[in-house]
DRENRO-539588 format. One record per atom (N, C-alpha, C): x, y, z. Coordinates in steps of 0.05 Angstrom, whole numbers, plus 5000, padded with zeros to 4 digits. Example, Ala and Ser with C-alpha at 12.3 -4.5 7.8 and 13.67 -1.06 7.14 Angstrom:
BEGIN
526448865156/524649105156/526449345156/525749555142/527349795143/525850015157/
***
This chain:
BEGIN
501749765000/500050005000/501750255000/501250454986/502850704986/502650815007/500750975020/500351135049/502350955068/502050595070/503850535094/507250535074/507550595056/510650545055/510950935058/509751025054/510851385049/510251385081/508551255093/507951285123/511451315141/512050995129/514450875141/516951005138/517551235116/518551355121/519851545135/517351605154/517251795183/517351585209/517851455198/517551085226/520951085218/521351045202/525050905195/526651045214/527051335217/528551375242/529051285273/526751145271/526151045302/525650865304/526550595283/526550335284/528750115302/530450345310/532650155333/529850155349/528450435365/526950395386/524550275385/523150145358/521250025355/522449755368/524549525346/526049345351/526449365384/527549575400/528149395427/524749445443/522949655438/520249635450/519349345451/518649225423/518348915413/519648715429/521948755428/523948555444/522648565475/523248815484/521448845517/518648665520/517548805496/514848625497/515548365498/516548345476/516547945476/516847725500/519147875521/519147875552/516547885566/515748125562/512748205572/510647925576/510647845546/508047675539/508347445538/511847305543/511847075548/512447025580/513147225587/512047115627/509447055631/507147075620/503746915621/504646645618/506046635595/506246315588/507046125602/508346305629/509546035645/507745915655/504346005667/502445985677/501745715679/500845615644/499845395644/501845155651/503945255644/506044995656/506944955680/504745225693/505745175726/503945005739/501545055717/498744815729/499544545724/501244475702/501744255692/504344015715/505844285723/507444225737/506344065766/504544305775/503444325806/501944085799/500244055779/498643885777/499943465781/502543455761/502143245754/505343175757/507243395773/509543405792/509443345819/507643525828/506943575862/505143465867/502243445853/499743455877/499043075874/499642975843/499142685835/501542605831/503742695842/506142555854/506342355880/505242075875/504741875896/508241885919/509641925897/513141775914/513442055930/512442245931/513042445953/510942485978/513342565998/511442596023/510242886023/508242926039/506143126036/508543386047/510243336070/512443546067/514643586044/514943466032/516243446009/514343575981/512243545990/510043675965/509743965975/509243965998/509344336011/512444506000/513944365999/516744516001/517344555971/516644415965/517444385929/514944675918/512444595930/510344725927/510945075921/512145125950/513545385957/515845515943/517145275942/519745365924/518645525899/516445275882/516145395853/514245665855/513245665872/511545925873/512746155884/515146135903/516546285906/517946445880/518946265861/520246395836/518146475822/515746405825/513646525805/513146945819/513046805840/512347075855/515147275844/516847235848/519147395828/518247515807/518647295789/517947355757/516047585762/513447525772/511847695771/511147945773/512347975806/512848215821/514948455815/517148205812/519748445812/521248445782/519648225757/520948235737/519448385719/516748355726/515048395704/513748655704/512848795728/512649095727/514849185706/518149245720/518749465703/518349365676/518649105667/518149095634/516349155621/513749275638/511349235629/511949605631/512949665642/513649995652/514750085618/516450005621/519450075596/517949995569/515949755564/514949715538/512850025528/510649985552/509550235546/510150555550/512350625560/513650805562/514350815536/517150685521/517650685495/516350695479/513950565473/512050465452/510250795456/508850925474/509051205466/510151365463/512951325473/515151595468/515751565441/515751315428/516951375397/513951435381/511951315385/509151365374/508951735375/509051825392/509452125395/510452295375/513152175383/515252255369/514852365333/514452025323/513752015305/511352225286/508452255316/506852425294/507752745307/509952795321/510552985318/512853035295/514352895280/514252975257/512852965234/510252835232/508952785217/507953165215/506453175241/504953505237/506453725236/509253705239/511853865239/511753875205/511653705193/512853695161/509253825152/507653735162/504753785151/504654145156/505454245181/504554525178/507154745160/508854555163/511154675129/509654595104/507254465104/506254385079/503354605077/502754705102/500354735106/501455115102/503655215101/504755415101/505155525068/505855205053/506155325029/504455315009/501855235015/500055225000/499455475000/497255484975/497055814956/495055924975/494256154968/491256234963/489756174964/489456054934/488055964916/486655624934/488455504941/488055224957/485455264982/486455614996/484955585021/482655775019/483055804994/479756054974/477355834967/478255484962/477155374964/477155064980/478355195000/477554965026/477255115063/475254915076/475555055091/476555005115/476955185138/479555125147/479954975173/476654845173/476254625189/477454345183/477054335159/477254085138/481454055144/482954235140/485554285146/485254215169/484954315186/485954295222/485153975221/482253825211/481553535220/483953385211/485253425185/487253285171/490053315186/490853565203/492953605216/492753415241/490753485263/489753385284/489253045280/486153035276/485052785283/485652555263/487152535240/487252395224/490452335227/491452555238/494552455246/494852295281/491752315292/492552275318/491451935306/490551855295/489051665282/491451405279/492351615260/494751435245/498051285277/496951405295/499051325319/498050945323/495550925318/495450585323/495950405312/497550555285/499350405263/501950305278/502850515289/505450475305/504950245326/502750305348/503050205377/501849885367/499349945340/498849645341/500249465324/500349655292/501049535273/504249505276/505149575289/508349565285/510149475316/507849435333/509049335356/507649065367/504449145374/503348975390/502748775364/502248815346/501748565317/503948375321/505848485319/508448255321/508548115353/508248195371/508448225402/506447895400/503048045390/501147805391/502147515369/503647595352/504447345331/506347175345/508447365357/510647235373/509046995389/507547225407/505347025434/504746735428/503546765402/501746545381/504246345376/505946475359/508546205361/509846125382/509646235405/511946145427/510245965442/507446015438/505045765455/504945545438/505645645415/505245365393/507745125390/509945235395/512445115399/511544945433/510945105456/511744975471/508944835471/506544825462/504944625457/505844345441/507044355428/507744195402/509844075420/512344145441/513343925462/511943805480/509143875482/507043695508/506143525485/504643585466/502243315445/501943555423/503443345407/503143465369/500143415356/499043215367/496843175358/495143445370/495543435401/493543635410/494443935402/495144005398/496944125389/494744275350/495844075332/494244205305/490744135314/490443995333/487144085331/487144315352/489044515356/488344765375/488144865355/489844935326/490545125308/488345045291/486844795286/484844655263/483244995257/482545195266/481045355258/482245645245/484745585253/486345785245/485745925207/486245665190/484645815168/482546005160/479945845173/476945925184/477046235187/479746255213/480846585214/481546755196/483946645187/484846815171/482346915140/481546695133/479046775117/477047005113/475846945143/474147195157/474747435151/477947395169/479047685166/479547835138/481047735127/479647825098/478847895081/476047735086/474347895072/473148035089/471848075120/470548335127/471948595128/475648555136/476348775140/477648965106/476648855089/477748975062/475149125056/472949145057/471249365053/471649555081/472949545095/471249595117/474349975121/476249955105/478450095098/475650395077/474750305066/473250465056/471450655068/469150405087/467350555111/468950735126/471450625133/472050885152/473851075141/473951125117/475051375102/472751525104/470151475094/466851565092/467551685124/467851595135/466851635168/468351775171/470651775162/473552055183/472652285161/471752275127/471452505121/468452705131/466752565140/464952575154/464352775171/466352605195/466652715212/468053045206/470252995197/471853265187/469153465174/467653365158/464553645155/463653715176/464053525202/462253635220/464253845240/466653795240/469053885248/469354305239/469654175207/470154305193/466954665192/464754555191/462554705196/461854785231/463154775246/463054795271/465354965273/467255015275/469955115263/468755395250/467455315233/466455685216/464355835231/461855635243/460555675249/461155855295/463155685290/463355845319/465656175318/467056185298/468456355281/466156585274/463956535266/461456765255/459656745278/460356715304/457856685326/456456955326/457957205314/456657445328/455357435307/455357425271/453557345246/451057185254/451756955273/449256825282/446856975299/449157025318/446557265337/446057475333/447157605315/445957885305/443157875286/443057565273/440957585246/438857395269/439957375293/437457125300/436656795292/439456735280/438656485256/439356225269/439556275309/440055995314/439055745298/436155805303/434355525301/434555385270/435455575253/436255565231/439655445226/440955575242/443755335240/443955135259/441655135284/442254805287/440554615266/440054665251/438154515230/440154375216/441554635204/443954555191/446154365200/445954485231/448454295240/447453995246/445253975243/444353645256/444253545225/443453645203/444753555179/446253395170/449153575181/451353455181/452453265204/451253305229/451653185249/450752865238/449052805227/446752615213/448352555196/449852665180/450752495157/451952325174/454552495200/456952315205/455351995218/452852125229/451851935244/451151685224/450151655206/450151505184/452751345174/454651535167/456851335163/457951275189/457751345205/457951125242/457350965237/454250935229/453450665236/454150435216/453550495187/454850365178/457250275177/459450415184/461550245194/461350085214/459950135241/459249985254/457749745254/456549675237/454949465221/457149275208/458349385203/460649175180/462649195206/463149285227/465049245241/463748955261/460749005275/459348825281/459848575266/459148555249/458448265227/461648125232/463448305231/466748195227/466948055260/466748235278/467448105309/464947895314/463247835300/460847575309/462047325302/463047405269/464047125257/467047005271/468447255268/471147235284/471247105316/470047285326/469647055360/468146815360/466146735337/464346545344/467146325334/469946415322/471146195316/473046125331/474146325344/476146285372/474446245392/472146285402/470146175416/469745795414/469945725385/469645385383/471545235385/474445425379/476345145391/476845115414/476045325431/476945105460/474744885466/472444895446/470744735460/472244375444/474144415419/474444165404/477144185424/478544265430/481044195455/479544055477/477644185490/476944075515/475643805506/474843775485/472743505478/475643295475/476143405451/478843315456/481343095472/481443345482/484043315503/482743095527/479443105533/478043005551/478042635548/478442695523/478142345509/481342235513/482742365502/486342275511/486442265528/484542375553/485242295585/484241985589/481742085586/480741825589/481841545576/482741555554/483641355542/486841345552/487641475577/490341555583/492441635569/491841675552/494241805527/494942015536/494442205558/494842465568/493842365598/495542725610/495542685638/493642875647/492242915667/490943165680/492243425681/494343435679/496643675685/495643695660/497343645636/497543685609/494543755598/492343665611/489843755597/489043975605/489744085633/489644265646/491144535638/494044475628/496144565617/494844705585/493144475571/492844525550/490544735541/488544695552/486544925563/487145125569/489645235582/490245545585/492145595574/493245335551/494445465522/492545585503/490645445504/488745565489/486645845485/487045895517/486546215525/488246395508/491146305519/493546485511/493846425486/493546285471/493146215436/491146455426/488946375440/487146515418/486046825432/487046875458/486947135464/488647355448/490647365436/492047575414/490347465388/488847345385/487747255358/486147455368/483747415378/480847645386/482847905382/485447995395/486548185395/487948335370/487548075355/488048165327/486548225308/483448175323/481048195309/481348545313/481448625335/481148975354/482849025330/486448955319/488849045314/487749125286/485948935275/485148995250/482749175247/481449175262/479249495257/481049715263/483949685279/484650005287/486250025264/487549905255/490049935226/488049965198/484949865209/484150005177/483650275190/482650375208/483250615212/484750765204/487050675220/489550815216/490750845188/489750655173/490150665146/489050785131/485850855139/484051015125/485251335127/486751455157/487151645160/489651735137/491051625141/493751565124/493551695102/491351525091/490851605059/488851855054/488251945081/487152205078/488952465086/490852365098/494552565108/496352595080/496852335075/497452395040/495752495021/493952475017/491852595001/491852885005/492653045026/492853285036/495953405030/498053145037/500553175029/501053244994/499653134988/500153144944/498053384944/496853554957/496253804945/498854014946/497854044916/500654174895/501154464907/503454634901/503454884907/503155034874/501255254879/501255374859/503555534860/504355724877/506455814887/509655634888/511855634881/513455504884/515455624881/516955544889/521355684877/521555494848/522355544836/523955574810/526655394819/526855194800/529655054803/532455264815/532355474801/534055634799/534255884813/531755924824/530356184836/533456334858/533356544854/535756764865/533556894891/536156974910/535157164930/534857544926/532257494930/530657814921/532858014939/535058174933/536158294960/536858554934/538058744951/537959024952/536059234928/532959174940/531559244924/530759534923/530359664895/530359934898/527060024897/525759824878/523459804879/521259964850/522859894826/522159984806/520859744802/517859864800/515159574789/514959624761/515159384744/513259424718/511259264711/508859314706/507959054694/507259014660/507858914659/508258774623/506458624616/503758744598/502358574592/500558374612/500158404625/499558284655/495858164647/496357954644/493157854644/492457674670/490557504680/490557384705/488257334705/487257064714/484656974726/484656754748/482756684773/483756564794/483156354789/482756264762/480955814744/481555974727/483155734710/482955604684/480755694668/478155634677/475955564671/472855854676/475156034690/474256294697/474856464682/473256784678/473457004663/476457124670/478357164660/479357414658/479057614679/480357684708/479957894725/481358104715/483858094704/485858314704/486658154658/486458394648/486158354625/488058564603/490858414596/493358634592/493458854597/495358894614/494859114641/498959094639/498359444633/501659464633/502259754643/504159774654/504759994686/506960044691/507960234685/511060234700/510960334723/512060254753/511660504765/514860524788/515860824778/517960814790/518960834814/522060824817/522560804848/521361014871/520160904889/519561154905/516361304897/516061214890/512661334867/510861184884/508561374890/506061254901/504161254884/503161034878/500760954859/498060904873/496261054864/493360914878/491860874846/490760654865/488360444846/486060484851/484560614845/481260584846/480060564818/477260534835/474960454810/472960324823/471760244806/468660024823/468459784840/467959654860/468859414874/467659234848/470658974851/470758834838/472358804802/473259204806/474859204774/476459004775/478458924798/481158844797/483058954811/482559014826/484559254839/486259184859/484258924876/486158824901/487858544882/487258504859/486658304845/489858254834/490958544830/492958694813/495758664829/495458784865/495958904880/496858584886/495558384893/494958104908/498157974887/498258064860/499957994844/503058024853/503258274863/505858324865/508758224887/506558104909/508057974937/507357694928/506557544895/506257284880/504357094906/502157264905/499957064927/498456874905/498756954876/497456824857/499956914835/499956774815/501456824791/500256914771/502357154753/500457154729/498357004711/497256984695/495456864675/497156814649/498457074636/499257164619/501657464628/503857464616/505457714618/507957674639/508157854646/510157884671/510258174680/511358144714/511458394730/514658344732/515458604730/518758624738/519458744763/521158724776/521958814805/524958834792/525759194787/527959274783/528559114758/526659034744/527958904718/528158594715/527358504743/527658244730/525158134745/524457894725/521957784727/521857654756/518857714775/518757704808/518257344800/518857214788/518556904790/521256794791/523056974784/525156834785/526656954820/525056994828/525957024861/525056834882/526556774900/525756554918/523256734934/521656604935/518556724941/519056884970/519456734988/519556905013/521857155008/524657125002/525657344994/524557624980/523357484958/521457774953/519457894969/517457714988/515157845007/517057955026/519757905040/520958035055/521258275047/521658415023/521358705015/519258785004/516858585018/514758815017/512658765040/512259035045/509459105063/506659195063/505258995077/502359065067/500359085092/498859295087/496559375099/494459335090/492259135101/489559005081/486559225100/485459105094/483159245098/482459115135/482458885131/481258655143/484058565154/485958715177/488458555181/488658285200/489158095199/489157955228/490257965242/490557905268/492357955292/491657625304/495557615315/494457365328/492757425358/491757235363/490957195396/493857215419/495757375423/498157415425/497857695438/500957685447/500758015464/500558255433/500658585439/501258645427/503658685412/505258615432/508058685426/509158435400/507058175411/508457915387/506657955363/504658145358/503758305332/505858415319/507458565336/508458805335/511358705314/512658545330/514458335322/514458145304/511858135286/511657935269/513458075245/513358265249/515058505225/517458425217/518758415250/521458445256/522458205278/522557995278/522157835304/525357855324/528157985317/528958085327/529258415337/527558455331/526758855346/527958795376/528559085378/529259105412/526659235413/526659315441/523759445454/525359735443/526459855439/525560085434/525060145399/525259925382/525059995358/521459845361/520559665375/518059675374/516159875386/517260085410/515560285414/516560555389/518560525385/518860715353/517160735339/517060515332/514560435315/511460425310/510860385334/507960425350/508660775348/510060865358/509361195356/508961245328/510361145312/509861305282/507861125276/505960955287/503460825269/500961015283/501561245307/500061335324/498661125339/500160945340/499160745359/500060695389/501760895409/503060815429/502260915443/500461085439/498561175461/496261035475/494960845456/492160765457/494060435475/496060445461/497560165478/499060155503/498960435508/499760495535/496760405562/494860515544/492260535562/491460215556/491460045554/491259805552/491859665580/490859385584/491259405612/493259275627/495659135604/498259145611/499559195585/499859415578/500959665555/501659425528/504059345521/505859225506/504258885499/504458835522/503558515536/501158475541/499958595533/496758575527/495058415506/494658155520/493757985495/490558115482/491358025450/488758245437/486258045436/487557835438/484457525429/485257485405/482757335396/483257145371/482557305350/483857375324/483857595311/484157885316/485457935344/484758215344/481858305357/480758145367/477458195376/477958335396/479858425420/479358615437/479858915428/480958835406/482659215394/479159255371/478859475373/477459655357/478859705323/476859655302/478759665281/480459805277/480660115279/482460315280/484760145300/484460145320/487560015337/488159745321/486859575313/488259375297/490359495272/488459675258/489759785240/493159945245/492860025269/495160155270/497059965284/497359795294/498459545309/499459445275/497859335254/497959275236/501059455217/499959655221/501459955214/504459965220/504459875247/505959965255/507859675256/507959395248/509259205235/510059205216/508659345196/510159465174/513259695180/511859815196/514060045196/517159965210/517159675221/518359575237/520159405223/518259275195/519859095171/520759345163/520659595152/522159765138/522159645116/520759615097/520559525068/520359635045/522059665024/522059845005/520359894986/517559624989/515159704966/513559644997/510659844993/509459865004/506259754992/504259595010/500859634992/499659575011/497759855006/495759905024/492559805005/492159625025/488959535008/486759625022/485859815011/483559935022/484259965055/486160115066/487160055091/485160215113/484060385102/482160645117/479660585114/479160405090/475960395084/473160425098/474460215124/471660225149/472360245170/473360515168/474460655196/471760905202/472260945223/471161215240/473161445222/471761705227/473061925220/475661925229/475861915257/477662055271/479961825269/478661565269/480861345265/482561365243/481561455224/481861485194/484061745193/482761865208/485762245200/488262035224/488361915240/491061825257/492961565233/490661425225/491261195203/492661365177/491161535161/492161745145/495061835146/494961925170/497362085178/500461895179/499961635191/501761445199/502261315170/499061325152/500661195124/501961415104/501661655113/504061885100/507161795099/507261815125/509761805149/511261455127/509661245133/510761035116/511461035096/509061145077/509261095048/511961325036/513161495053/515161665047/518361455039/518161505022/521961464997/519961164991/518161074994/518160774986/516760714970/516160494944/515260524924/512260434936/510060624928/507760534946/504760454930/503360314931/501060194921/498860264942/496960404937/494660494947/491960374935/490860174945/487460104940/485660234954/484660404934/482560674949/479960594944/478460724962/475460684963/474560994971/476761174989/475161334987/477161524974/476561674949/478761814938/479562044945/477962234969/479362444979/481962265004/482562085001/485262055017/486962095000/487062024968/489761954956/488862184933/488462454944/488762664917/491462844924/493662734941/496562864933/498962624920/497462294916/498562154916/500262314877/503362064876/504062214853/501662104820/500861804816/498961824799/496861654812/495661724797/492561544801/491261354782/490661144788/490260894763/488160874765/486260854748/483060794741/482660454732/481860294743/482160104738/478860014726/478259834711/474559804705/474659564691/472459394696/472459054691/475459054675/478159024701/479358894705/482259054673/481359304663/482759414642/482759704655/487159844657/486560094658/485660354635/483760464650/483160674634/482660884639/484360994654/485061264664/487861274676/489861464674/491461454684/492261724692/494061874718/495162114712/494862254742/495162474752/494762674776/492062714784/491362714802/488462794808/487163004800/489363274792/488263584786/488163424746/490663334737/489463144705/487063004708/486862844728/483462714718/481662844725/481963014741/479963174750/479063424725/481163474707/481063664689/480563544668/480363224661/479963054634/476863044636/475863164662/472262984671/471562734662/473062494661/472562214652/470662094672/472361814674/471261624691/472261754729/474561794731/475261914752/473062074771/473262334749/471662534756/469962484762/467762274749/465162164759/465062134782/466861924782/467961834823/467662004842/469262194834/470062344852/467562584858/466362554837/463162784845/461762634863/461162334851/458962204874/459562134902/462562134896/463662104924/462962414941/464262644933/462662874941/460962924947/458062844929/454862844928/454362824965/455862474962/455162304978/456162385007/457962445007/459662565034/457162805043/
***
């Protein structure tokens, strides 16, 4: 199977510590075994030993139970300590590099990947499908072998008491293997159904507790638990059905390790009688048969958890082979001493194959140090354009130059390191302010992060906070007011010091007053640096140096605000209704 050999790849480092876990075990599970040969012993050594005297049966008695009491007490704890100790420390181990390599995978996917998935469905595949895949290790790769060992080391030392009795313990063993077989080979499928399942219900719970204030503002409880029992219902459905085919497998399976002890005891009962066997040895042979076919039932459990674990597997790889649209270039160079001359050349772009055209040959020079704003109608293209240049998506058609050379032939993160962006909608982690602050710069001293906060006009409002710096904001930013996100936001930029600058609609849904402190701080930035402005409201950017008219996704206006304002085009329009409207 592919998922378990790409699996075992992340297992190979830690196969000395599998090998001696196993070995521990094997210790482990053959100290049971002495059991029945202690009945055999006591039985048909000591107790139906005529040539000994009854003190001679006590002493012998004591002796052997004395060494049993050892084994037991003082040998078999710590082994039983050290197997399961190991057997989770490397199980651990293991899916901590599994989700170590997954959130480097989960880092480099596009956009475009998480524009259409959601980000419940991610976390189930990180989390529950990798915590899944750990009973590959503990069962499939430890206790599997541990229970086979068990099975041969009772069958050897059965086969020195009576060979005959002996293949009629195993007579059903085929019967087994059969079963298994065929119930557990569909049954790899049911529980892929069931973990993706579950992940919708994961995954819609996840968004749904994300938009709680969307829920109670419109009143639409009764309306999304409808929805959620929906989905709750599907998972519940493929439950059961797996559970149905898991049922049917453990009825047939036990009803067959259930019947050989009854053909041993019938058995073994007749060789007594006919004296071909001793009482010890039938006695003996009967709680071989426990210990025979108890890792069998346990291999029945071993095999519903490894299709599991298997099912998850192939849903961790399946997540692993999603492609990067985004990538380095065999050859790709480091983006460094950038001056910040943008061109774009011909520039076409759509976010499918199979989709219209957003941005439709579109060509721009804009020089070092030059502030550009983009407006026009929501939806020309504008964040569309802007989204292009830090390569969050790739061209369609054309190319953008950075100082002349094409931004694809740069190693991707090198180029976003020289640039800074201010979105509309910023996020903040759930973190102090200060590790906002620092996402910029993650070695800043404290005084280049209160620097900074002063020039975003943000060090005031973070003083009054209720432990200034170290003031955790919540999850997105939910305790800061948009204006203070914004300038927290602001003021990470000012901290990377980055030589292209883009502001996406950065003021749009601010307060007045939020808006003239935000204004002011994106002056202060956008000064010597090549700057990109997405406007919505156009009295912010009428000193910018030009202004771009952008419209279903083609420019068609270009020039100074006092030029478009004196051409009366499309601009001018704007800019009246925006007046009207104010």
């Amino acid at each position: 199977m592919d998922s378990i050999r790409r699996y075992m790849r992340f297992v190979k480092p830690y196969r000395l510590q599998i090998i001696g876990t196993i070995l521990i075990g094997i210790i482990k599970f053959a100290i049971p075994l002495l059991i029945p040969l202690l009945i055999k012993y006591v039985l048909d050594d000591i107790v139906g030993n005529n040539t000994l005297s009854v003190e001679e049966k006590q002493g012998q008695l004591i002796l052997i139970m004395g060494i049993m009491v050892v084994i037991f007490i003082v040998v078999r704890p710590p082994v039983e300590y050290y197997r399961q100790y190991f057997a989770q420390w490397t199980a651990s181990k293991i899916l901590y590099d599994i989700r170590d390599k997954l959130f480097t995978h989960v880092q480099k996917l596009s956009f475009k990947y998480y524009s259409n998935t959601k980000a419940g469905e991610v976390i189930s595949r990180v989390i529950n499908d990798v915590e899944q895949t750990k009973s590959f290790i503990i069962t499939g790769l430890m206790n599997l072998w541990l229970d086979v060992a068990t099975i041969v080391i009772a069958i050897i030392i059965m086969m020195t008491m009576d060979v005959t009795l002996t293949i009629v313990s195993i007579l059903l063993f085929p019967f087994y293997a059969f079963s298994i077989k065929y119930f557990f080979g569909n049954l790899r499928k049911l529980t892929r159904k069931r973990s993706q399942a579950l992940a919708e219900v994961q995954s819609y719970l996840h968004e749904r507790v994300q938009g709680m204030s969307v829920i109670k503002s419109f009143a639409i409880e009764d309306k999304e638990q409808k929805r959620f029992d929906q989905t709750n219902s599907n998972f519940l459905d493929k439950a059961i059905d797996h559970t149905k085919w898991n049922a049917k497998a453990f009825a047939v399976v036990n009803t067959i390790t259930d019947i050989a002890p009854l053909l041993v005891i019938g058995f073994s009962g007749y060789q007594v009688i006919n004296e071909n066997l001793s009482i010890g040895e039938m006695a003996a042979f009967i709680a071989y048969i426990d210990r025979l076919y108890n890792p069998l039932r346990r291999l029945v459990n071993s095999s519903t958890t490894l299709t599991q674990s298997i099912a998850s597997m192939d849903r961790v790889f399946e997540f692993v082979d999603e492609k990067y649209d985004i990538d380095d270039s065999p050859n790709a160079i480091f983006c460094e001493n950038v001056k910040g001359h943008i061109e774009f050349k011909n520039v076409s772009f759509s976010y499918d194959e199979k989709e219209e055209e957003v941005l439709k040959n579109i060509s721009l020079d804009v020089k070092q140090g030059e502030t550009i704003a983009l407006v026009g109608m929501s939806g020309g293209g504008k964040s569309s354009l802007v989204s292009l240049i830090p390569r969050f998506y790739d061209v369609t058609e054309g190319a953008i130059l950075l100082d002349g050379t094409d931004i694809r032939t740069f190693k991707v993160r090198s180029l976003r390191d020289n640039i800074g962006m201010v979105l509309q909608d910023n996020i903040l982690f759930s973190e102090s302010v200060k590790s906002n602050i620092l996402i910029g710069k993650s070695d800043a001293t404290e005084e280049e992060i209160i620097d900074a906060a002063k020039a975003a006009n943000a060090h005031d409002f973070i003083m009054n906070l209720p432990e200034g710096y170290d003031t955790k904001v919540g999850e997105r930013g939910v305790k800061l007011s948009g204006g203070q996100k914004q300038r927290v936001a602001i003021a990470r930029v000012f901290i990377k010091n980055p030589p292209i600058l883009i502001l996406d609609e950065a003021t749009s849904a601010l307060d007045l007053e939020s808006e003239h402190l935000i204004q002011e701080a994106i002056e202060k930035l956008a000064k010597d640096r090549t700057t990109f402005i997405v406007a919505h409201r156009l009295s912010t950017i009428t000193n910018v140096d030009r202004i771009v008219v952008i419209d279903n996704g083609k420019v068609i206006e270009i020039g100074s605000h006092e030029e478009l304002m004196a051409k009366q085009g499309n601009y001018y329009k704007l800019f009246q209704i925006q007046q009207l409207e104010h």
